[in-house]
N, C-alpha and C positions, 0 to 999 in steps of 0.2 A: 363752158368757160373753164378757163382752168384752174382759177382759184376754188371754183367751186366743188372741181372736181379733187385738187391734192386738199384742200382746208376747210370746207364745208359752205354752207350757203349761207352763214353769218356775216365770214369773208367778201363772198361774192357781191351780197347784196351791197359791203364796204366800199369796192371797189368800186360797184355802177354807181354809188352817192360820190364818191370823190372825181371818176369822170365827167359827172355832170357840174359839179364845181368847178373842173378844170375848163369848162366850157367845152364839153364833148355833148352836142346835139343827138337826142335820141331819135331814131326813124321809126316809126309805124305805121306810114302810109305806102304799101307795097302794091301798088296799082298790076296788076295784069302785063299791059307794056313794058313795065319796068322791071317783072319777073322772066319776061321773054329775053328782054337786053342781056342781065344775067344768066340769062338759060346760053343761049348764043355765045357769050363770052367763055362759058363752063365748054361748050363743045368745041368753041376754036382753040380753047389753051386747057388742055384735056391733065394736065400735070397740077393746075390750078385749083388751089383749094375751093367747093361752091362758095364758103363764105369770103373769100378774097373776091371771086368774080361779082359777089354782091356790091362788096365796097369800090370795087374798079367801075362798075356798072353806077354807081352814086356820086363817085368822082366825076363821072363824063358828065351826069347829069347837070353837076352844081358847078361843074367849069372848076372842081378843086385839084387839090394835088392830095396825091394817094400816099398816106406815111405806112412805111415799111419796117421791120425789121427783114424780112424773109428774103433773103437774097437768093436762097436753094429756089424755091418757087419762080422770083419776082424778078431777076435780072436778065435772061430773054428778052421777059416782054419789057421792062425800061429800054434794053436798047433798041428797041423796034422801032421807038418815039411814038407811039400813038396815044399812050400816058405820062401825063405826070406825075412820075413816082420819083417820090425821095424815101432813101436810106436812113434811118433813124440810126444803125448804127453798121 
């Protein structure tokens, strides 16, 4: 994470309490099929950070829409339509 990485892990740990206030659901049930979908995702869109293909891979699951800022990465695949990705900025 990268608070954790420029500010230290006093920061960090900051930031995942105010996540979860903001109503950001933490995941830790990473099932085997659901590592494969991400795996899958990482080998079709090869430019694709693993950890975006996780969160792209958890969108599909929960029927959500995938928030972005990464448009270098992420706007291919929006225009593909196969996700729901919105631009955050």
């Amino acid at each position: 994470m990268a608070f954790h990485r420029k500010t230290g892990e006093t920061d960090a740990d900051r930031v995942l309490e105010e996540l979860g206030v903001a109503g950001v659901i933490r995941r830790d049930d990473l099932s085997p099929l659901f590592c494969r979908a991400a795996a899958a995702l990482k080998s079709e869109f090869r430019r694709i950070s693993l950890a975006d293909c996780f969160a792209l891979a958890l969108a599909r699951e929960l029927d959500a829409r995938f928030l972005t800022a990464d448009h270098h990465e992420l706007d291919a695949v929006a225009m593909m339509g196969r996700f729901d990705i919105a631009f955050i900025r």
